[in-house]
C-alpha positions as CSV (number, residue, x, y, z in Angstrom):
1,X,5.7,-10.7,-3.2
2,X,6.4,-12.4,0.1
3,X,8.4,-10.9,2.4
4,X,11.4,-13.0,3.3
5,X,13.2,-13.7,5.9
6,X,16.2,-11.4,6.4
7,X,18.1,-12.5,9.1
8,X,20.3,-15.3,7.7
9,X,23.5,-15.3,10.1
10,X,23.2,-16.6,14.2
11,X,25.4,-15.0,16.6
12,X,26.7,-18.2,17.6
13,X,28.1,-18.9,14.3
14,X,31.5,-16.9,13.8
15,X,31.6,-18.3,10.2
16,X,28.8,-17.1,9.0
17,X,28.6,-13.4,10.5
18,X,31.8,-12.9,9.1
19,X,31.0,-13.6,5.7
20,X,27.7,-11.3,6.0
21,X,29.4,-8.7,7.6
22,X,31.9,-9.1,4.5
23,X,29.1,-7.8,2.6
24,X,27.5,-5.3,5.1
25,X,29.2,-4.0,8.0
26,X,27.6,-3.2,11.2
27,X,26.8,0.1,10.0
28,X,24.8,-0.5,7.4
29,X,22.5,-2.7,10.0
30,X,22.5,-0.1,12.7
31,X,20.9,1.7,9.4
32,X,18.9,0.1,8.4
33,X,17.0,-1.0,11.6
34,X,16.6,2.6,12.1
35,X,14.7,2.6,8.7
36,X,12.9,-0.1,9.3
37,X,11.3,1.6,13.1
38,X,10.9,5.0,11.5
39,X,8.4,3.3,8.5
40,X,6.8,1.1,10.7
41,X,6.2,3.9,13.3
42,X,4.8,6.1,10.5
43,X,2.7,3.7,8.8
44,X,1.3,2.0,11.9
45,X,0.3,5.3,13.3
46,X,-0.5,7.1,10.4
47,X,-3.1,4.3,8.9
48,X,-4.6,4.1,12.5
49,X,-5.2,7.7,11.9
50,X,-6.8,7.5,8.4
51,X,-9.0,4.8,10.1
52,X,-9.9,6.6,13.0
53,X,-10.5,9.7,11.1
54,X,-12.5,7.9,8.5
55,X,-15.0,6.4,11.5
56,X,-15.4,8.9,13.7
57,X,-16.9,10.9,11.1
58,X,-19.8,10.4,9.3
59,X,-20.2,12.5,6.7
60,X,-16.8,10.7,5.3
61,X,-18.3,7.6,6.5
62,X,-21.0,8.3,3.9
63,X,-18.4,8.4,1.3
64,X,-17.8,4.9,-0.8
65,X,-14.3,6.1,-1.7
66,X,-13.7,6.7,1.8
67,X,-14.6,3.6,2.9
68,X,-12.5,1.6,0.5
69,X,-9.4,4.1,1.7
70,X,-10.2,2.7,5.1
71,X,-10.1,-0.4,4.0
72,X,-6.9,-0.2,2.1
73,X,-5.0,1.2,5.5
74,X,-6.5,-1.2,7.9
75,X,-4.6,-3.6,4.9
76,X,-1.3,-1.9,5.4
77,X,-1.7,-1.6,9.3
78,X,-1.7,-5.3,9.6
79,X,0.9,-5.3,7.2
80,X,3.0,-3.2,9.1
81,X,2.1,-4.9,12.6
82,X,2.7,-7.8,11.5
83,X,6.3,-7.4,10.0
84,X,6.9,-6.3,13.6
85,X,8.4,-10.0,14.0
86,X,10.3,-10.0,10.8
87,X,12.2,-6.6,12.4
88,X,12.8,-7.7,15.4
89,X,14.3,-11.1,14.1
90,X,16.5,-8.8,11.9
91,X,17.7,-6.6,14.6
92,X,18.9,-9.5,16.7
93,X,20.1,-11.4,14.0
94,X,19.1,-15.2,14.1
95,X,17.2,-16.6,11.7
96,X,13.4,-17.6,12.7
97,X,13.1,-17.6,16.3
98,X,9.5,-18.8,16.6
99,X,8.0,-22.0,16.1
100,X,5.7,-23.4,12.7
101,X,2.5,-22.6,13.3
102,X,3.6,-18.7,14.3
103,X,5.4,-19.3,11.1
104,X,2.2,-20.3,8.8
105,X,0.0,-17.2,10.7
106,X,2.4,-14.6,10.3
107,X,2.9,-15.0,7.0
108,X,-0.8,-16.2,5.9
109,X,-1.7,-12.8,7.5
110,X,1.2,-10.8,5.6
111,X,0.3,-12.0,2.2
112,X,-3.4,-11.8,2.5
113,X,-3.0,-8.2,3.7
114,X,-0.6,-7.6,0.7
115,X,-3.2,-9.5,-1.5
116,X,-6.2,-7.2,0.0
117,X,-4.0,-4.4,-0.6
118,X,-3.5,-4.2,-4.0
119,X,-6.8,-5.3,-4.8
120,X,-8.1,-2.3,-2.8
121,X,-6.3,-0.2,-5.0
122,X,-7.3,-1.5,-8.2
123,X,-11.2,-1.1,-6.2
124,X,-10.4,2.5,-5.8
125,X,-8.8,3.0,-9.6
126,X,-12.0,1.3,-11.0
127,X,-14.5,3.9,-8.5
128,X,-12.6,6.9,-9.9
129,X,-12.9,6.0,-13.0
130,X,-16.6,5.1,-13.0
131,X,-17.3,8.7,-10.9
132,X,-15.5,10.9,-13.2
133,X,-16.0,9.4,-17.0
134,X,-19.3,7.8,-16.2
135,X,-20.9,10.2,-13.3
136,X,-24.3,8.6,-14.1
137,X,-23.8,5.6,-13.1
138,X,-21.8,6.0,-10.2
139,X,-25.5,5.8,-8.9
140,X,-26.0,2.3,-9.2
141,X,-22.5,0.8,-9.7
142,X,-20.5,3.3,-7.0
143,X,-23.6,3.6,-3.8
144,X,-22.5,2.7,-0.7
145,X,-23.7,-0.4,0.1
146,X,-22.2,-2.0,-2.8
147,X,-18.8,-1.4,-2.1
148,X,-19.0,-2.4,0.6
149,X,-20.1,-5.8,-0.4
150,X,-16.9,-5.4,-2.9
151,X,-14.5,-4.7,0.0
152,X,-15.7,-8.1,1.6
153,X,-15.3,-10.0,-1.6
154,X,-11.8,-8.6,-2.0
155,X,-10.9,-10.0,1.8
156,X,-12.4,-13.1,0.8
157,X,-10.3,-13.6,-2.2
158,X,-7.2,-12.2,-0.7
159,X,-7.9,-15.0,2.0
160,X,-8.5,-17.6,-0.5
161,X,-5.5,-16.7,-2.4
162,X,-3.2,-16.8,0.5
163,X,-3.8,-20.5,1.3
164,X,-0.9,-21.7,-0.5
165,X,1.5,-19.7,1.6
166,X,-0.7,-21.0,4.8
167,X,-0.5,-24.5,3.3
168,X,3.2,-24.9,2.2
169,X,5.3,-22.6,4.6
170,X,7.7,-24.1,6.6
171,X,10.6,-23.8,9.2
172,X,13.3,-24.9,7.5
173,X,17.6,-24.7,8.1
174,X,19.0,-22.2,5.6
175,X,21.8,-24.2,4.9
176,X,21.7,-27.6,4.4
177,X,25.3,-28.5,6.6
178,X,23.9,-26.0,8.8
179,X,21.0,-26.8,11.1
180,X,21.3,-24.1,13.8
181,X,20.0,-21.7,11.4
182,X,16.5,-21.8,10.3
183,X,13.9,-19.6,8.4
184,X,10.2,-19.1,7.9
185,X,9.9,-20.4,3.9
186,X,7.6,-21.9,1.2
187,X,8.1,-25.7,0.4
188,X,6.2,-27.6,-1.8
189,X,7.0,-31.7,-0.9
190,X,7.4,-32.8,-4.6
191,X,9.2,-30.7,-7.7
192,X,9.6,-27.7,-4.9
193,X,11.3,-25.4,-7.6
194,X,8.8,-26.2,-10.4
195,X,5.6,-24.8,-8.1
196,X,7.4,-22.6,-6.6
197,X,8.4,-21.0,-10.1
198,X,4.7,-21.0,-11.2
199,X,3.1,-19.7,-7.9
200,X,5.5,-16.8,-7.7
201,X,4.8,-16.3,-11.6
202,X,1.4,-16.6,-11.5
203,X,1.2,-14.1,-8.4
204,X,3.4,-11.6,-10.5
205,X,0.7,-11.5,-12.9
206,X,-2.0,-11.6,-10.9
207,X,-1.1,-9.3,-8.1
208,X,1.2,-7.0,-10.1
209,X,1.0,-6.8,-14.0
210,X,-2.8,-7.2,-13.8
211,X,-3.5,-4.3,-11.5
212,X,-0.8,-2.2,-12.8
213,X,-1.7,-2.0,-16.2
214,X,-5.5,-1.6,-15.2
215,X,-4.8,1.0,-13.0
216,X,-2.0,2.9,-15.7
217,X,-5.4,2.7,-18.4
218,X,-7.4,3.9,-16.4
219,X,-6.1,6.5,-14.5
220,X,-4.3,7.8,-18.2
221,X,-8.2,7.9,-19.2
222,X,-9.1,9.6,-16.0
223,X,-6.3,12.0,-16.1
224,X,-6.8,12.9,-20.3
225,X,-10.6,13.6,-19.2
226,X,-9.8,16.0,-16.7
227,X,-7.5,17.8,-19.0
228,X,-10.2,18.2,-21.8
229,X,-11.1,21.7,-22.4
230,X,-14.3,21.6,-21.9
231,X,-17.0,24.4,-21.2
232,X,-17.0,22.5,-17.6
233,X,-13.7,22.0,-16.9
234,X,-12.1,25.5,-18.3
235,X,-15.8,27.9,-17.9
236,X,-14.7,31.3,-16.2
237,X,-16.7,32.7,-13.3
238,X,-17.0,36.3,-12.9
239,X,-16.9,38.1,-9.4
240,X,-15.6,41.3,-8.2
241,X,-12.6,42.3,-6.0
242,X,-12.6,44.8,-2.8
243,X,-12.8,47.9,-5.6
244,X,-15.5,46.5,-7.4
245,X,-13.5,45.6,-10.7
246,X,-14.9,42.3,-12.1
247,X,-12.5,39.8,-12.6
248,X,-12.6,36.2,-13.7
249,X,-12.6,33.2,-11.4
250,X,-11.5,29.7,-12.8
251,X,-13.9,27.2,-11.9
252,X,-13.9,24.8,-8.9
253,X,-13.4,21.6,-11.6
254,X,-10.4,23.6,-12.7
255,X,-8.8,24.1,-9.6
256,X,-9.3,20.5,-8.3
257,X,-7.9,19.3,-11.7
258,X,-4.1,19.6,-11.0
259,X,-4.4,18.0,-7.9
260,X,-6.5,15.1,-8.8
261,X,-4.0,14.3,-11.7
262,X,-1.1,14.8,-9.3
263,X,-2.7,11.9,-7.1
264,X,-3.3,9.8,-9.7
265,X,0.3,9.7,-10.6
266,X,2.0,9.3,-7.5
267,X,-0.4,6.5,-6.8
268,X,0.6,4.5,-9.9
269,X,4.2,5.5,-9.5
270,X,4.6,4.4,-5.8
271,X,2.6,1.2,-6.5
272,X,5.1,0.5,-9.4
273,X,8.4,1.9,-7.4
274,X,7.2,-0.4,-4.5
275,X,6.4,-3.9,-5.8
276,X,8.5,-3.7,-8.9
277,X,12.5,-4.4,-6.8
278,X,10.8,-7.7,-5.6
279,X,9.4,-8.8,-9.2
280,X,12.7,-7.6,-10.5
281,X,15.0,-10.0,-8.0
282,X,12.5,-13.1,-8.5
283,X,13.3,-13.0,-12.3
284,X,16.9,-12.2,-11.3
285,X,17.2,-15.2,-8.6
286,X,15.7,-17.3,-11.7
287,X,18.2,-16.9,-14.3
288,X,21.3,-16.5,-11.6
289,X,21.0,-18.0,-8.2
290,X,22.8,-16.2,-5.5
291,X,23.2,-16.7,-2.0
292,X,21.6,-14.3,0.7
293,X,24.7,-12.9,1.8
294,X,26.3,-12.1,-1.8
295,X,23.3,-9.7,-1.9
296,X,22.6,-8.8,1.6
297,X,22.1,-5.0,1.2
298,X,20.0,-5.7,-2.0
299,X,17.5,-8.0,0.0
300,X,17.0,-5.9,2.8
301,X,16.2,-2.3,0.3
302,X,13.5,-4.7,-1.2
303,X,12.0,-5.1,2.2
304,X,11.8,-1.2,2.9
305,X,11.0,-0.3,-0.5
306,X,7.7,-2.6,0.4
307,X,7.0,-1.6,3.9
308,X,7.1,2.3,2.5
309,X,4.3,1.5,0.3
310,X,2.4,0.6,3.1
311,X,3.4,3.9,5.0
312,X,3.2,6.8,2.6
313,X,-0.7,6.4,1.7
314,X,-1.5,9.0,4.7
315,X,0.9,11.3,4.1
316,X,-0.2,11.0,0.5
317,X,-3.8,11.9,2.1
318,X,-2.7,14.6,4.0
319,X,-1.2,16.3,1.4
320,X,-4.1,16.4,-1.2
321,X,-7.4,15.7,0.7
322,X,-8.3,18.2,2.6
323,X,-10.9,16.1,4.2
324,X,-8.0,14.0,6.3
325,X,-6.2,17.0,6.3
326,X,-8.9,18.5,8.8
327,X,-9.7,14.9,10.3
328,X,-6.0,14.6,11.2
329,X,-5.6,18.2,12.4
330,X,-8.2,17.7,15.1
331,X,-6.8,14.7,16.3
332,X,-3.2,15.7,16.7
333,X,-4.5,19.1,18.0
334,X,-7.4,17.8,20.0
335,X,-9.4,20.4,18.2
336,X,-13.1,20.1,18.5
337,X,-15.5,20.1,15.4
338,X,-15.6,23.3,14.0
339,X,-19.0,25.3,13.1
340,X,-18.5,25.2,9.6
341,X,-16.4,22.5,8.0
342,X,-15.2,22.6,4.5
343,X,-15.4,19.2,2.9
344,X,-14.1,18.2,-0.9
345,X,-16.7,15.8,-2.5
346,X,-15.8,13.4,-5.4
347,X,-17.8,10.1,-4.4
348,X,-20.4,9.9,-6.8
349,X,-20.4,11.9,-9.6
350,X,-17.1,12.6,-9.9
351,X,-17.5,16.4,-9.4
352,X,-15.6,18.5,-6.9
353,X,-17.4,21.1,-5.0
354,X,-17.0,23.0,-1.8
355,X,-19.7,22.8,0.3
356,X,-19.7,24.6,3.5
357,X,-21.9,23.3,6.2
358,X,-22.7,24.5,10.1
């Protein structure tokens, strides 16, 4: 899941930007770095939002789910900032400008972000889960102090896990007749493709498979709960219209149950629609080696398919939580706190009331 190096052609080298531009015209590049500053744009400004709005507010400070969503866009932000490099180098086209050790950073910091990342997510599938099926002992196993000693354990082994890319990355020539041109890689000294296979492997089960089929079980739990017609979940409320005719009122469990479930989906489906072209190319590069240039466009959809993940979360927020809905409204707007604030509750027990305070 490490984001490569794009930009394998140098300006100076007629040869070799013909044959990529054999396989992608200019077009497609002036395209394509558009792409690439409108997701990075969105995602570096929209998860400095959802951080912003997450601290400068304490009642959703208060909220463990909020703080591990925090947590989850301060991954993507640095994600995002820094694949500014890997951008810019593809913009202006030739190959790894910097030198080793910005080499070894960069990419340490991209892959334990991406690391923290998905581990965040699998945090926040296993809270929902506890919260809504087991609302008793989101108590003890969900309070606030404890996740946030699970958010620093998850940095730590993101950290820990990313020493192999710190370790082995390198600034190597692309081309082995061709030393002008050189790239930001992994490079084990001794049987390079046999590690390589099984770190790349073992990260695909560890950093994909594994959280995707936890978080499939237990958001198909989650989401066959909420759909149980229970006297909770389906109990009618009666009230009265402007004529005083009584008339029934679906519950607040009710109404937050279609949107919940709609969440729960996209979140598994852009997780899998995100990190599934790169686990899809590895096994493809394994059984039939290619050059970079025979699949030029191919590479370079991976890329943006992986920095969208990164983005959408807050629009994702925006749309269904009407928490950040309000938080970003008043910082766009520059509206001040309102008197009475509506706020959506689902941190503990898994319940979702309204609760209006001044």
């Amino acid at each position: 899941m490490e984001v490569k190096n794009v930009t394998y052609f140098n300006t100076t080298n007629l040869t070799v930007v013909e044959e990529l531009f054999d396989a992608a015209g200019l077009p497609e590049v002036i395209c394509f770095s558009l792409l690439f500053l409108i997701i990075g744009f969105v995602g570096i400004s929209g998860n400095g939002l959802v951080i912003y709005v997450v601290i400068s507010n304490k009642k959703m400070r208060q909220c463990a789910t909020n703080l591990m969503i925090c947590n989850l866009a301060l991954a993507d932000l640095v994600i995002m900032m820094f694949g500014i490099p890997e951008i810019v180098q593809f913009m202006i086209n030739r190959g790894w400008i910097f030198d080793l050790l910005t080499c070894k950073i960069n990419r340490y910091i991209m892959v334990s972000s991406l690391y923290t990342s998905v581990l965040t997510l699998v945090a926040v599938c296993i809270e929902r889960y506890v919260g809504i099926i087991h609302p008793l002992k989101a108590y003890v196993l969900c309070h606030r102090k404890r996740i946030s000693v699970v958010i620093g354990v998850i940095w730590v082994i993101s950290c820990l896990a990313g020493i192999p890319t710190l370790t082995f990355n390198e600034v190597l020539p692309g081309q082995q007749n061709d030393t002008s041109l050189k790239f930001c890689m992994m490079s084990f000294p001794a049987y390079h493709k046999t590690f390589f296979l099984v770190f790349k492997f073992s990260e695909f089960v560890i950093f994909y498979l594994g959280p995707l089929i936890i978080q499939v079980i237990l958001y198909a739990t989650v989401s066959k709960h909420l759909f149980v017609k229970t006297d909770q979940l389906h109990r009618k409320l009666k009230s009265f219209d402007e004529s005083g005719t009584p008339i029934e009122v679906t519950s607040e469990a009710v109404q937050a149950r279609r949107g919940v479930v709609k969440m729960l989906i996209l979140s598994v489906l852009v997780y899998f629609l995100s990190y599934s072209p790169q686990q899809i190319l590895l096994f493809y590069h394994v059984i039939y080696p290619a050059t970079f240039q025979s699949h030029w466009s191919l590479q370079v959809c991976v890329m943006i398919v992986a920095y969208i993940n990164s983005a959408v979360n807050p629009i994702f927020y925006s749309i269904f939580s009407q928490n950040f809905r309000n938080g970003f409204k008043r910082v766009l707007c520059c509206e001040k706190d309102q008197r009475k604030i509506t706020y959506t509750s689902s941190c503990r027990l898994g319940r979702f009331m309204m609760v209006s305070t001044s």
